[in-house]
N, C-alpha and C positions, 0 to 999 in steps of 0.2 A: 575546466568544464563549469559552466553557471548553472547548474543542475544544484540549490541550494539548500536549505530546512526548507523552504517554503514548497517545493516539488516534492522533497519527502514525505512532508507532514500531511499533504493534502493527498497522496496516497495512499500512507498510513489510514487518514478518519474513513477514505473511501473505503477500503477493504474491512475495517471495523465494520462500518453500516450494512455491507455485503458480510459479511460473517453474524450478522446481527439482522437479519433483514427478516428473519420469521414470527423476530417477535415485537413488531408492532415496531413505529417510528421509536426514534435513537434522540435522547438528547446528548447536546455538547457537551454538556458536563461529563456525561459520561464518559463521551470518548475521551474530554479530556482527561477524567481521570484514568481511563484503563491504558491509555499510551500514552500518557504523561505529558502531554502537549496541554499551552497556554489555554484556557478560553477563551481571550480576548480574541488571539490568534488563528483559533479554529473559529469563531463568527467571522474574521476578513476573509479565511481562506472560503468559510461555506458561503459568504455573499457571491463568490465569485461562481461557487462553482454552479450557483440556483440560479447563477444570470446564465452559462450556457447549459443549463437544461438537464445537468450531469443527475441533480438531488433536488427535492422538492420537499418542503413543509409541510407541517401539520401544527396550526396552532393551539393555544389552548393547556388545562388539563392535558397529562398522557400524551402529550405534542414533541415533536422533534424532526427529524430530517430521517430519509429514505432514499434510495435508491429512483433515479425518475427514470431510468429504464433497466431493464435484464441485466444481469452482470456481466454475461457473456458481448454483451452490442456493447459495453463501455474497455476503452483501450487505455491504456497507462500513459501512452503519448497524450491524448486526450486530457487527461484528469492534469497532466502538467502543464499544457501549453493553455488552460482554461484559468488559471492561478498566476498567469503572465510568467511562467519562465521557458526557458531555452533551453535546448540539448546544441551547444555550442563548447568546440573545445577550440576554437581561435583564440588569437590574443586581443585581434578586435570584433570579436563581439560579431564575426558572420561576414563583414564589411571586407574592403582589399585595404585596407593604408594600416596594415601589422606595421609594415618595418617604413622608414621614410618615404610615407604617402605612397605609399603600394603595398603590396602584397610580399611577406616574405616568404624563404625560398623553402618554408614546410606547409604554405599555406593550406595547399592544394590534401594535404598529408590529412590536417587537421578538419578540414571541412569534410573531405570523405570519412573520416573519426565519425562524427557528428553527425550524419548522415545515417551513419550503420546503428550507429547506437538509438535516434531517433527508430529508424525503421526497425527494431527487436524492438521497444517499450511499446511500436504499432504493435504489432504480432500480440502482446501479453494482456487479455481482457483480467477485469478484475476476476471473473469465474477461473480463469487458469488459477489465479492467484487464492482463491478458498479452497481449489481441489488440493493444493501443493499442500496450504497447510492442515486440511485434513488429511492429508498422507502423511504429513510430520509429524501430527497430532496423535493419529491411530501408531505410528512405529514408537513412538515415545510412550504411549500407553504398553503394546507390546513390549519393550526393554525395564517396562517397571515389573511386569507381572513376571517376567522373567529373572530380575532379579530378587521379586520374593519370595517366587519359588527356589530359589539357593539359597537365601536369607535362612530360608525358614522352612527345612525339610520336612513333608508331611509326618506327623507323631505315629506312634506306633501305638497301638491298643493293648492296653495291661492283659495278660490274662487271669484269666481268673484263678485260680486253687495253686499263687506262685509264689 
């Protein structure tokens, strides 16, 4: 599959920005540092993605990168094939000449692979992808209070004249 860093990474800063979108434009830096990606590397991937229209700027003071439309209207297919990669699980790369200049005999297996997996990353807007991890976020909130509550049984009140 050629689904590489560069398709990760550029849905990784996306979903960042979409998790980050209330408070005011996002710089790179940041996202580089809160998910550990290059800067260098987040400025090629967000030139590309402000050519098709994904994220838009704000320069200046307080400037950074936002979301250029709803979370929900942007698709995960989108944000990868906008960064120039493929959802290809061929050996050549989409083309027929796998095996001696044709097509070998899992071509047909491989392409439909590719196909399915492209059209699920349709299906999944960046907003599916902030509700999941506010439900991950709230259950992992809930498993902490839980476990403090057994950590640390409520005390018991002295009584008086004991």
């Amino acid at each position: 599959m050629r689904l590489t860093t560069k398709g990760r990474y550029a849905v990784t800063a996306m979903l960042d920005l979409a998790l980050h979108r209330h408070q005011g434009p996002t710089s790179l830096s940041d996202i580089a540092q809160r998910q550990g990606i290059s800067l260098s590397y987040l400025e090629q991937l967000f030139a590309k993605l402000r050519k098709r229209a994904l994220v838009s700027s704000v320069r200046g003071p307080g400037g950074g990168y936002h979301l250029a439309r709803e979370g929900h209207e942007i698709n995960i297919a989108e944000i990868i094939s906008a960064v120039d990669e493929s959802v290809d699980t061929t050996r050549c790369g989409g083309g027929h000449d796998c095996h001696c200049d044709g097509p070998c005999l899992t071509h047909d297996l491989w392409e439909d692979l590719s196909r399915c997996i492209y059209d699920y990353l349709d299906r999944i807007t960046l907003q599916d992808l902030v509700a999941r991890k506010s439900m991950h976020s709230a259950d992992r909130q809930q498993e902490r209070d839980n476990i403090a509550e057994l950590s640390f049984p409520p005390r018991r009140q002295a009584s008086i004249g004991a």
